[in-house]
C-alpha positions as CSV (number, residue, x, y, z in Angstrom):
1,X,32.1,-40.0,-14.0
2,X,29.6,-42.3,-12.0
3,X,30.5,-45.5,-11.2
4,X,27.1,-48.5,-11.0
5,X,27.3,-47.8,-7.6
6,X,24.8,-44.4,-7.0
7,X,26.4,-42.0,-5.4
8,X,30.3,-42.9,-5.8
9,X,32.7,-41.5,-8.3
10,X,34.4,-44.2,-11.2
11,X,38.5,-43.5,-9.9
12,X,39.5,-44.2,-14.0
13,X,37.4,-41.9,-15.1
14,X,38.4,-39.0,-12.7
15,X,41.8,-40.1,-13.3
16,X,41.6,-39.9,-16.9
17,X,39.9,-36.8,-16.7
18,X,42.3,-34.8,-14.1
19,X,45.8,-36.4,-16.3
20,X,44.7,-35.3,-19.2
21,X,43.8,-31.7,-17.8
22,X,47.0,-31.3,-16.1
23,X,48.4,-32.9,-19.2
24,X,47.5,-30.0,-21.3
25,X,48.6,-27.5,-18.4
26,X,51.8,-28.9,-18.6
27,X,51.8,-28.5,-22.1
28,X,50.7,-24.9,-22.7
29,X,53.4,-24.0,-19.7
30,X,56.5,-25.6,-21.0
31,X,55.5,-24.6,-24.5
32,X,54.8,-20.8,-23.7
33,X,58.3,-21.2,-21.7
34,X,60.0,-23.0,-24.6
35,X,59.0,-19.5,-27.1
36,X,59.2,-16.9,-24.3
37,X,61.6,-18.1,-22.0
38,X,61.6,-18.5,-18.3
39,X,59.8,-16.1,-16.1
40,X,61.7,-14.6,-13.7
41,X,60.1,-16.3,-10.7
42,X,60.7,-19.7,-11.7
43,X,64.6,-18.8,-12.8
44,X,66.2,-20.1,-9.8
45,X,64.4,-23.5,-10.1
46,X,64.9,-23.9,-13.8
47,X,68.2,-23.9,-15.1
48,X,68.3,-25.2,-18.3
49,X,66.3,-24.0,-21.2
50,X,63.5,-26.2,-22.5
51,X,63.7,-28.0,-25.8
52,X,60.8,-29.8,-27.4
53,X,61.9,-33.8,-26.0
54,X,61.5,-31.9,-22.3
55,X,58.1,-30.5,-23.4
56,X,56.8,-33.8,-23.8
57,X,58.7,-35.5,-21.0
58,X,57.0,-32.7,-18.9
59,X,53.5,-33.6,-20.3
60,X,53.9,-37.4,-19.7
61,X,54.5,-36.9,-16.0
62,X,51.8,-34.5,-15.7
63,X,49.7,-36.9,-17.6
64,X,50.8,-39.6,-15.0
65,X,50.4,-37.0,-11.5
66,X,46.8,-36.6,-12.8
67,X,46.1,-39.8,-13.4
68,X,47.1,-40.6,-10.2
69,X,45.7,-38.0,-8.0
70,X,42.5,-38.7,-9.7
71,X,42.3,-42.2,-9.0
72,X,43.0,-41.3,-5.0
73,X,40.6,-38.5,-4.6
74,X,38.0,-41.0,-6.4
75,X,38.8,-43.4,-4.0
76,X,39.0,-41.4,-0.7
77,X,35.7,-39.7,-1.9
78,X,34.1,-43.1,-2.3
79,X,35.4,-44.3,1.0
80,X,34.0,-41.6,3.3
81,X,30.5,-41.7,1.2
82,X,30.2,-45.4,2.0
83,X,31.1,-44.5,5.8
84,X,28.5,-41.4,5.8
85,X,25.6,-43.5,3.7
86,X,26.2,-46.9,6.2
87,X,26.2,-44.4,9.0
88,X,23.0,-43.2,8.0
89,X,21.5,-46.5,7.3
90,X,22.0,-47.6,10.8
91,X,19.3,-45.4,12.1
92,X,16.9,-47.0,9.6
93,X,16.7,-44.2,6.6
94,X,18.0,-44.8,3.5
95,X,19.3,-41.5,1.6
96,X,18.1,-40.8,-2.0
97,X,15.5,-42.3,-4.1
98,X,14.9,-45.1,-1.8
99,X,14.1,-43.5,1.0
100,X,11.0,-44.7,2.7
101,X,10.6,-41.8,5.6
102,X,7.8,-40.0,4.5
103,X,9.0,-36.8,5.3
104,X,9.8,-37.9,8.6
105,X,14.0,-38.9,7.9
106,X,16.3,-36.3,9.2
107,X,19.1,-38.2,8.4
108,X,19.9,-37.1,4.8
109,X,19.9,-33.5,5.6
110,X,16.4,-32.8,4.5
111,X,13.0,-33.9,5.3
112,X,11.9,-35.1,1.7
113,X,10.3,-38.3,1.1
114,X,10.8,-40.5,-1.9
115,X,8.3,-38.9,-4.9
116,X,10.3,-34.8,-4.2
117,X,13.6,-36.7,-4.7
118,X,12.2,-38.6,-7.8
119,X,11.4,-35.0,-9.5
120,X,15.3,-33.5,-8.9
């Protein structure tokens, strides 16, 4: 689910990933509600039994919810790690395999030069 870019998450990928699991959630819920009826705790907010055209409709939009909030966590977690890895650039340490601190860089949150992050 890596995009080129080291470090930062593909948003399609996590997208695709997070719709089709809330997909399938969707799925085994209405489906287990559609055989067993409605639990008593969702009663007041569903009203109308299921039948199977709902089952899908309710698997299509969880399909498309995932997808979605995928693609945004993807992209708010590749913003802030280009804000924390520019940040940290700035005081002249470069995080990960590049680094050239000697085990002197702070920056990263360890002091590990280049060949210990080579071996992880």
């Amino acid at each position: 689910m890596r995009s080129g870019k080291s470090g930062c998450l593909c948003p399609l990928s996590l997208g695709l990933a997070l719709g089709i699991t809330l997909a399938l959630s969707f799925f085994c819920g209405a489906v287990w509600m559609l055989y067993h009826g409605v639990p008593p705790l969702f009663a007041t907010q569903i009203t109308t039994p299921f039948t199977w055209p709902d089952v899908f409709v309710f698997t299509l939009i969880g399909l498309v919810k995932g997808f979605i909030f995928g693609v945004v966590l993807a992209l708010f977690y590749d913003l802030f790690y280009c804000m924390t890895s520019s940040r940290c650039r700035k005081g002249g340490c470069e995080c990960g395999p590049a680094c050239k601190c000697n085990g002197s860089c702070s920056c990263c949150g360890a002091t590990t030069n280049s060949v210990d992050i080579d071996r992880r």
